[in-house]
C-alpha positions as CSV (number, residue, x, y, z in Angstrom):
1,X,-71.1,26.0,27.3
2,X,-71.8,28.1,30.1
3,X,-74.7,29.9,28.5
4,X,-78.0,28.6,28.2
5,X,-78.9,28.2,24.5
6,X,-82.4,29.5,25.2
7,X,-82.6,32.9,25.3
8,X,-86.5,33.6,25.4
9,X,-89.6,32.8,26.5
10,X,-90.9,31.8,23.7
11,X,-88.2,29.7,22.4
12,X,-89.0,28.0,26.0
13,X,-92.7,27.6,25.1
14,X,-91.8,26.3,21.9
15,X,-89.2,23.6,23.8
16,X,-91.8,22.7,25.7
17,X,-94.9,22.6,23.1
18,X,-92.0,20.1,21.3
19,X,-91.3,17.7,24.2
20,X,-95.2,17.3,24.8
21,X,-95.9,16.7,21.2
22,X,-93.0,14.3,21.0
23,X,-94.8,12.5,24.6
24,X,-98.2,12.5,22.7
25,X,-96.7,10.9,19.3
26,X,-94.7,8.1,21.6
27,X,-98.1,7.3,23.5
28,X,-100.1,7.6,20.1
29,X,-97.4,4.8,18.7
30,X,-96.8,2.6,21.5
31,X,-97.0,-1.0,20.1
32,X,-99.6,-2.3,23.1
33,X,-97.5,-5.1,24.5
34,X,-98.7,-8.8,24.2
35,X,-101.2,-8.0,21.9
36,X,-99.1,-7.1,18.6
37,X,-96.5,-10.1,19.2
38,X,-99.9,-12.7,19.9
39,X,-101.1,-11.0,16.3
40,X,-97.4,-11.3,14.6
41,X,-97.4,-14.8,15.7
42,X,-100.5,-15.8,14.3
43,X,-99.5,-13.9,10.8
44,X,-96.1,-15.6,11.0
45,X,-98.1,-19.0,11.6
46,X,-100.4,-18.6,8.4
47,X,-97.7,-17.0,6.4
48,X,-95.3,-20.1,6.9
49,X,-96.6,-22.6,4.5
50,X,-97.0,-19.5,1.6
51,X,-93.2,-19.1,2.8
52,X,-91.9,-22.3,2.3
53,X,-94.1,-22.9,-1.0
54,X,-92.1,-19.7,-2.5
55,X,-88.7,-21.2,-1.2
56,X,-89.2,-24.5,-2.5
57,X,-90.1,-22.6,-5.7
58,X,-87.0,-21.1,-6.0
59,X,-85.1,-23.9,-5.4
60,X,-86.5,-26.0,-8.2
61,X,-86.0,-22.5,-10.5
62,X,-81.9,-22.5,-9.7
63,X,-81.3,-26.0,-10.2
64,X,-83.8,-25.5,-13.5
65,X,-81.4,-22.9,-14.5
66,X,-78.3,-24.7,-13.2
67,X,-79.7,-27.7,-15.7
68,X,-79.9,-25.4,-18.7
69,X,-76.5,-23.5,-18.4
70,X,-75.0,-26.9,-18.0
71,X,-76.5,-27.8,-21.1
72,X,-75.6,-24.6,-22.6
73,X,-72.5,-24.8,-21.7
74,X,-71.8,-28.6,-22.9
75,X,-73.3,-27.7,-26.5
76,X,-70.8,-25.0,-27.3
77,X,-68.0,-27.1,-25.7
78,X,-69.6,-30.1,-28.3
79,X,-69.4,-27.1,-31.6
80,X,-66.1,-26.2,-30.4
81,X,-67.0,-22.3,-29.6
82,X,-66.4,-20.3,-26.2
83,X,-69.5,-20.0,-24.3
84,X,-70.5,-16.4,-24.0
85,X,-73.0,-14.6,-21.9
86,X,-74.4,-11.6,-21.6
87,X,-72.2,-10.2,-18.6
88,X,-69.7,-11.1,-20.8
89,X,-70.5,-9.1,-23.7
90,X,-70.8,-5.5,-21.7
């Protein structure tokens, strides 16, 4: 470790041509503070009610398909047959 990995002066100009292009792309993508979380704040505040539309969706889908597996399942208990599904059969 006692040498220097650098060993020319244009692997030094290259370094440094790197570690400005790297400062430039930081300052190119720099959030700008308040204004992005005041702008994700207002999103989040119109997205919410899409949000809790799709949730409350899903929720009536799963007990839906909670309600028809229970039927499925009481059918084939009422023929006398195992119930099978399809993770079962593979």
């Amino acid at each position: 470790m006692s040498e220097f990995p650098i060993h020319s002066a244009s692997q030094i100009a290259i370094l440094l041509l790197v570690l400005v292009a790297g400062w430039l792309f930081g300052l190119a993508s720099h959030p700008g503070g308040k204004r992005w979380k005041q702008r994700y704040r207002e999103l989040e505040a119109e997205t919410r009610p899409l949000r809790e539309e799709h949730r409350a969706e899903i929720a009536a889908r799963d007990r839906e398909i909670a309600e028809l597996r229970a039927e499925r399942d009481r059918l084939a208990h009422a023929a006398g047959r195992p119930v099978t599904t399809e993770r079962d059969a593979i």
